[in-house]
C-alpha positions, 0 to 999 in steps of 0.5 A, spaced: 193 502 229 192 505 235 193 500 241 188 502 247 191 499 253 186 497 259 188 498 266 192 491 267 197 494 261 193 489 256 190 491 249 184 493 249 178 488 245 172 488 245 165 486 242 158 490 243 152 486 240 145 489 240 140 485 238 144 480 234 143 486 229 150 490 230 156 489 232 161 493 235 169 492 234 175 494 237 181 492 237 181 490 229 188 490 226 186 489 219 181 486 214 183 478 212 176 477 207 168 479 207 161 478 203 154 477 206 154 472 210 162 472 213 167 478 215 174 475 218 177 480 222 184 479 225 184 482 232 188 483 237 186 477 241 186 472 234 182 472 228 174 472 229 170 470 224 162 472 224 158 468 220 150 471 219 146 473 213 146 481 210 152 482 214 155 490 211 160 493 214 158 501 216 164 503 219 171 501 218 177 505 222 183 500 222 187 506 224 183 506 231 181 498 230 175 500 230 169 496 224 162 497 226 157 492 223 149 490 221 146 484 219 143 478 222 149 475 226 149 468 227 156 466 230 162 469 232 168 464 232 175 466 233 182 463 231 186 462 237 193 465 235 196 462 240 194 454 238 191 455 231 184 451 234 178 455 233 175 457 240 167 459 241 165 466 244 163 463 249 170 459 251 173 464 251 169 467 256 169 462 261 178 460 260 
């Protein structure tokens, strides 16, 4: 996998949403599962789970760490790799 690393000398990980539509991921590592409504991806920064309805993975480059994905996103939760608790998008944000 490609690691990109910012300027701060860590790894890359970011998320873009559109219109809770389509979502953009980099710093993917690999795929753990999918179906329609959940996708569980192990990232750089813990595993994230997304859960939502019609989920489709349109682009997959685990090579670049890069998944693309459509569908009506409803939640995005991460698995913290540093104490296993699930952690909210939004308290990541706020740490």
């Amino acid at each position: 996998m490609l690691e990109t690393k910012g300027t701060n000398g860590k790894i890359v990980h970011n998320l873009v949403m559109n219109s809770r539509e389509k979502l953009s991921i980099d710093g993917v590592k690999d795929i753990i599962s999918f179906d329609e409504n959940n996708v569980n991806l192990k990232t750089v920064c813990g595993d994230l789970y997304i859960e939502g309805e019609n989920l489709h993975i349109n682009v997959l480059n685990i090579e670049k760490g890069e998944v693309e994905l459509t569908g009506k996103v409803s939640g995005l939760n991460y698995l913290d790799s540093n104490n296993n608790e699930k952690s909210t998008l939004l308290s990541r944000i706020f740490k």
